[in-house]
RODO-2510 file (C-alpha; in nm, 4 decimals, decimal comma):
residues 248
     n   res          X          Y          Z
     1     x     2,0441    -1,2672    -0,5350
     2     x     1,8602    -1,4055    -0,8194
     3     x     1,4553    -1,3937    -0,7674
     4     x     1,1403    -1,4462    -0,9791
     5     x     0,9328    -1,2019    -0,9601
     6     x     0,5742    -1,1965    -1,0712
     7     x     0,3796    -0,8936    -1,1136
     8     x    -0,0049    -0,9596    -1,0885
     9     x    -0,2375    -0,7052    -1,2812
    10     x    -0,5635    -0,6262    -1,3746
    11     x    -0,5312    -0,7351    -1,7767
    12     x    -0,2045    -0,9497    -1,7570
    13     x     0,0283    -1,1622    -1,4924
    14     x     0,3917    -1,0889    -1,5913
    15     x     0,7205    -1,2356    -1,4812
    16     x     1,1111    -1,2235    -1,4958
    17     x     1,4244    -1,3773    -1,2952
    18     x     1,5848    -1,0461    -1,1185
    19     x     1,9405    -0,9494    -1,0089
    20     x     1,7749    -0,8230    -0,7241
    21     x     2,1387    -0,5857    -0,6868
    22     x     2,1141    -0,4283    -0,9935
    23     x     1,7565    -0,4711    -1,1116
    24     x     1,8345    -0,6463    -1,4258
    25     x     1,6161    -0,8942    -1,5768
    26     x     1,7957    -1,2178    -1,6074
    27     x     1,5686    -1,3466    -1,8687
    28     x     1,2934    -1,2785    -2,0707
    29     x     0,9882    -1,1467    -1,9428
    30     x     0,6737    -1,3936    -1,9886
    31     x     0,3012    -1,2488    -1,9634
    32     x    -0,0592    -1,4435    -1,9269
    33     x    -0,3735    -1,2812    -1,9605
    34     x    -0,5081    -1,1955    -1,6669
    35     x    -0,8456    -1,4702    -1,6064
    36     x    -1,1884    -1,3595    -1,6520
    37     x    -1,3087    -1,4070    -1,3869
    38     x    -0,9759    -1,3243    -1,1840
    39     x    -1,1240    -1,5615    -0,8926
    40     x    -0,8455    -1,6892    -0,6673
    41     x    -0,8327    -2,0145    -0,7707
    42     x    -0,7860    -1,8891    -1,1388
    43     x    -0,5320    -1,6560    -1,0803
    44     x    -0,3628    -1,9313    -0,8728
    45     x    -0,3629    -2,1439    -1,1663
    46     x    -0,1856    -1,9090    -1,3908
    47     x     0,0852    -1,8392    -1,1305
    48     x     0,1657    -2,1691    -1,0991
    49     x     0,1860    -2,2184    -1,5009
    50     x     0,4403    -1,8930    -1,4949
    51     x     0,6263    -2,0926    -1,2103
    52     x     0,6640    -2,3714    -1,4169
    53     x     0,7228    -2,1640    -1,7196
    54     x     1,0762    -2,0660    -1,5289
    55     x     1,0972    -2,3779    -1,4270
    56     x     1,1492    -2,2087    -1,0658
    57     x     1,2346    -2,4329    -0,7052
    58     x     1,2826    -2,1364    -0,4709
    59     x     1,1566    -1,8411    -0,3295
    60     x     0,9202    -1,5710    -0,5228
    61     x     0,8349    -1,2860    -0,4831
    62     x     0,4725    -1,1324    -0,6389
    63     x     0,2974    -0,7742    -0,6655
    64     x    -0,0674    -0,7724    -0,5956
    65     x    -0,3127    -0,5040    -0,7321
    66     x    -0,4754    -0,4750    -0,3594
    67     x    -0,3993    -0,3674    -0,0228
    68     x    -0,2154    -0,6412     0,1234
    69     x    -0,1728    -0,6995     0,5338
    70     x     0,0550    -0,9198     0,6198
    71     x     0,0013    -1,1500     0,3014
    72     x    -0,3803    -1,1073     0,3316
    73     x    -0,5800    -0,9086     0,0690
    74     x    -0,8000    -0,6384     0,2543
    75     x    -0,9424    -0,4958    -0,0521
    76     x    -1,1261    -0,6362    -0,3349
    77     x    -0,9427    -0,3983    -0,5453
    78     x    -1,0292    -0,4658    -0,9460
    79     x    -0,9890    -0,8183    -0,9702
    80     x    -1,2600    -1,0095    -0,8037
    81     x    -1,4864    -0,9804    -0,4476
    82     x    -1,3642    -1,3293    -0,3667
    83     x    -0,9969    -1,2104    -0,3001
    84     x    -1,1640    -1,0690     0,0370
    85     x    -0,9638    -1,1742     0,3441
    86     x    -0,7914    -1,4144     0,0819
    87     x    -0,4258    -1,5174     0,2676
    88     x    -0,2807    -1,4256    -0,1070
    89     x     0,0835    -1,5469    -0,0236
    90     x    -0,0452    -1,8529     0,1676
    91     x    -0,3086    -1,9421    -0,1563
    92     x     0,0279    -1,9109    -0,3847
    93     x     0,2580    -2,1456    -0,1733
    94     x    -0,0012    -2,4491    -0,1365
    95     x    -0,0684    -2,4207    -0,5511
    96     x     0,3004    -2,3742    -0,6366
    97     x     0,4872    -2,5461    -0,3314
    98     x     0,7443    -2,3216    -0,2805
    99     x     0,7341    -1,9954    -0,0680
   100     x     0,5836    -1,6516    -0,1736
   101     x     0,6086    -1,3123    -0,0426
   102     x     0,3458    -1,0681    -0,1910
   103     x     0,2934    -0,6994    -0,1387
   104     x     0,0916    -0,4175    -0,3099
   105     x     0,2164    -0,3972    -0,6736
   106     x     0,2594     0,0365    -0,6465
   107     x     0,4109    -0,0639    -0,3011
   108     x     0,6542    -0,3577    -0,4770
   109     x     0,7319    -0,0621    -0,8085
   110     x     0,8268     0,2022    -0,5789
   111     x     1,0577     0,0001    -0,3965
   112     x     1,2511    -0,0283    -0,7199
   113     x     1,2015     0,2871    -0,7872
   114     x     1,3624     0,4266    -0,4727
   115     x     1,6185     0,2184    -0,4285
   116     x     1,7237     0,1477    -0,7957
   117     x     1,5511     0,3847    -1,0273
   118     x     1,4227     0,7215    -1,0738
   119     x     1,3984     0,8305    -0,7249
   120     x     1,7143     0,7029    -0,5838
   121     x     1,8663     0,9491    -0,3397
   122     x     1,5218     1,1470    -0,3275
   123     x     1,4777     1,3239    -0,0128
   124     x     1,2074     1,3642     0,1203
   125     x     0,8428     1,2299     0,0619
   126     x     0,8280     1,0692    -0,2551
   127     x     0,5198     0,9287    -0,4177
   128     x     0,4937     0,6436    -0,7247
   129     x     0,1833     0,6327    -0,9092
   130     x     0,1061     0,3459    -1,1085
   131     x    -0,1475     0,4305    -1,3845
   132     x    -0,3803     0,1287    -1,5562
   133     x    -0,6372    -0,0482    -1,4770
   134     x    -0,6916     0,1418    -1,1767
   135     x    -0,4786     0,4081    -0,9762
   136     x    -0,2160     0,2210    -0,7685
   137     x     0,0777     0,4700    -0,5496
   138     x     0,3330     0,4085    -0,2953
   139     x     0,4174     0,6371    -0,0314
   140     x     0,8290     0,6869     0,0728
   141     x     0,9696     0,9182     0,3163
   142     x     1,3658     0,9356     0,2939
   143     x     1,3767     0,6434     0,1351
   144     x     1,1749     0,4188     0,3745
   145     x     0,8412     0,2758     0,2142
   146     x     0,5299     0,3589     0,4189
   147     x     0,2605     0,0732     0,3164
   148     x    -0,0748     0,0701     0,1553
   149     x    -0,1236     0,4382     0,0456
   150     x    -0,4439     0,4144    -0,1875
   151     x    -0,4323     0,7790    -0,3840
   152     x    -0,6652     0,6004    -0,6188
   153     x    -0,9299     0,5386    -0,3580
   154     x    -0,9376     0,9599    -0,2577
   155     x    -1,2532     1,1150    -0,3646
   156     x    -1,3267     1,3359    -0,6825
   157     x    -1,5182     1,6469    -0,6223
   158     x    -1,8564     1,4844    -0,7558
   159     x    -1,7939     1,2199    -0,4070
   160     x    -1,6720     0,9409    -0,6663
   161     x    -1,3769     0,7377    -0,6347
   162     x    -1,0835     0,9176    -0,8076
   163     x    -0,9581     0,5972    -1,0195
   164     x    -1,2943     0,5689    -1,1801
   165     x    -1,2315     0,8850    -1,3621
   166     x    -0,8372     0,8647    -1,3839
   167     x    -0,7497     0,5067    -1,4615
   168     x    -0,5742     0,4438    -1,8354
   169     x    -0,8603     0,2367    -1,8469
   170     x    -1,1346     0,4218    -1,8029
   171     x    -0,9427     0,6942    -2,1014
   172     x    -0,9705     0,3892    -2,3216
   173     x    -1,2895     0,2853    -2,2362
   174     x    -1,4491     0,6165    -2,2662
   175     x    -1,2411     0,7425    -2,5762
   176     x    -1,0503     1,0097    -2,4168
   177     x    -0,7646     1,1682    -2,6076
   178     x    -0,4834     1,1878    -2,4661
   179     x    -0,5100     1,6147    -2,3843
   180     x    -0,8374     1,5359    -2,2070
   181     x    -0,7457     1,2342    -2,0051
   182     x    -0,4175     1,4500    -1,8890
   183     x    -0,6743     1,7368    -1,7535
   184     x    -0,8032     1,4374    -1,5298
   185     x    -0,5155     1,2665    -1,4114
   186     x    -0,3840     1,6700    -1,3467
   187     x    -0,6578     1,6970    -1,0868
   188     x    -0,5185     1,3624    -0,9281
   189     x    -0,1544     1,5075    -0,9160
   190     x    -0,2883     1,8280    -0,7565
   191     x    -0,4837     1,6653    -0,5072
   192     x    -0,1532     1,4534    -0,4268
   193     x     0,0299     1,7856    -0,3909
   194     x    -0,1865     1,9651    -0,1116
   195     x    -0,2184     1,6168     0,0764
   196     x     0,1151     1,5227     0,1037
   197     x     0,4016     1,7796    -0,0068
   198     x     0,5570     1,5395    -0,2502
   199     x     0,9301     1,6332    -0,3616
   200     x     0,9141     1,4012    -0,5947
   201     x     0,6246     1,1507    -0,8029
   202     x     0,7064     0,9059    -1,0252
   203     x     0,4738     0,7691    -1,2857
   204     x     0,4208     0,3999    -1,3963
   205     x     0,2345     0,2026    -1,6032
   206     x     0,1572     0,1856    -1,9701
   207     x     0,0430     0,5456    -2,0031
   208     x     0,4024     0,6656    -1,8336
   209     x     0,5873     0,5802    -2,2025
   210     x     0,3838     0,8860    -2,2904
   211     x     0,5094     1,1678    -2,0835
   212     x     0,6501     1,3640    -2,3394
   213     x     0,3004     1,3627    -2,5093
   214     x     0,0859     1,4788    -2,1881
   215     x     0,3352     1,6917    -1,9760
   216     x     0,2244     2,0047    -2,1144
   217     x    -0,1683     1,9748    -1,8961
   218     x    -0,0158     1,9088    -1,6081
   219     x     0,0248     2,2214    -1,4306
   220     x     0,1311     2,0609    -1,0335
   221     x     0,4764     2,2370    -0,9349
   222     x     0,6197     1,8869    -0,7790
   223     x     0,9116     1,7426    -0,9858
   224     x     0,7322     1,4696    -1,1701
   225     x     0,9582     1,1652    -1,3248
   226     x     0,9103     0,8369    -1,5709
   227     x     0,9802     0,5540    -1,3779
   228     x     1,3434     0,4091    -1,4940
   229     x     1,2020     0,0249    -1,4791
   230     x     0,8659     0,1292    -1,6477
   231     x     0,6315    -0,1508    -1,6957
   232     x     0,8976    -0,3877    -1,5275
   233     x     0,9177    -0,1820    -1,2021
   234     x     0,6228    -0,4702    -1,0197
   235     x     0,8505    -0,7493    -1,1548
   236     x     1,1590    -0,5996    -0,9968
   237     x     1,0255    -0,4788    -0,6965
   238     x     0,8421    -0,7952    -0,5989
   239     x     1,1785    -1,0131    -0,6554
   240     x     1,3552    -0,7244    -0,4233
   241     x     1,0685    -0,7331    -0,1747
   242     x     1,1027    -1,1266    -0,1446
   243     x     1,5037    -1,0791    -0,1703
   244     x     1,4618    -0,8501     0,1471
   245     x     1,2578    -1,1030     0,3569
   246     x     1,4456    -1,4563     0,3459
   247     x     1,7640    -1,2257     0,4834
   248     x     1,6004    -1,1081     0,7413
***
């Protein structure tokens, strides 16, 4: 089934048409700044211009960087304190006039992931974590996504919120090199490891495309993976996600 996909982020809205079999993008991926302020309405805006962009008529389907219940946003997240209670996939279909189906963007990644990508035929409980503007995860067991796991929002020892001092932005905002922002996100992974007895986590996200450069701090035991679909995994999921829900 062929299915745009949109993945909604904290610096940039990006889209693609998907073989939502294969994962393949059918055509070229298109990006938008994220607005400042992200506000609903502006976000809206710039979904329906990457609609239009594709020149799309039919279903979509579109990761979101909150937790999402049943369409609604239940968490602020990092875009804006308006998205509160916000019916996300209803908001889309009035500005677009066609029908949505969003998720949580780690959720939407990691069902690529699984199911197409680096952890296909993982056993087990397997975890994605999406690194950038914040810390986004998904939580599978054999294969079968369990919603809305928020790693990210687990506390560091000083009682902060773990993103804050984890996040690919906060290494670029505060200078880090690239040693010294591993020897945070290691704590992150080892917390992840006593909490949940991962087989498997996958990393996304910009920082992911250098691995090979950080591996060496990370001193968790749990096999530890680049997501196949990279910074595309949102985009593929989503379409997937949506693909998933007009068959039922």
């Amino acid at each position: 089934m062929k299915v745009l996909g949109i993945d909604i982020g904290g610096t940039g809205i990006k889209a693609a048409v998907v073989d939502t079999k294969t994962g393949e993008l059918l055509s070229e991926r298109h990006r938008i700044d994220t607005p400042k302020p992200a506000t609903p309405e502006a976000v809206a805006k710039v979904v329906k211009e990457m609609v239009a962009h594709f020149k799309w008529t039919k279903v979509v389907g579109c990761s979101f960087p909150t937790t999402i219940v049943d369409g609604k946003c239940i968490h602020t997240g990092n875009l804006s304190e308006k998205w509160l209670n916000v019916k996300v996939d209803k908001l889309f279909k009035k500005e677009c006039k066609i029908p949505f189906y969003v998720s949580n963007d780690a959720d939407l990644a990691g069902v690529a992931e699984v199911n197409l990508g680096a952890g296909k035929g993982e056993k087990g409980v397997v975890i994605v974590i999406t690194i950038g503007t914040g810390i986004g995860s998904g939580l599978f067991y054999n294969g079968k996504l369990i919603p809305n796991l928020e790693i990210g929002k687990m506390l560091h020892s000083d009682g902060k919120i773990i993103e804050y001092f984890t996040a690919d932005s906060v290494r670029k905002k505060e200078g880090l090199t690239l040693k010294n922002w591993a020897l945070r996100f290691d704590v992150l992974l080892n917390y992840a490891r006593v909490v949940f007895s991962p087989s498997l986590i996958i990393l996304g996200g910009g920082i992911s495309k250098r691995y090979d450069g950080f591996k060496e701090y990370l001193t968790s035991d749990v096999k530890v993976k680049v997501a196949k679909f990279k910074n595309n995994a949102g985009i593929i999921g989503a379409a997937m996600y949506a693909s998933k829900k007009v068959k039922k």
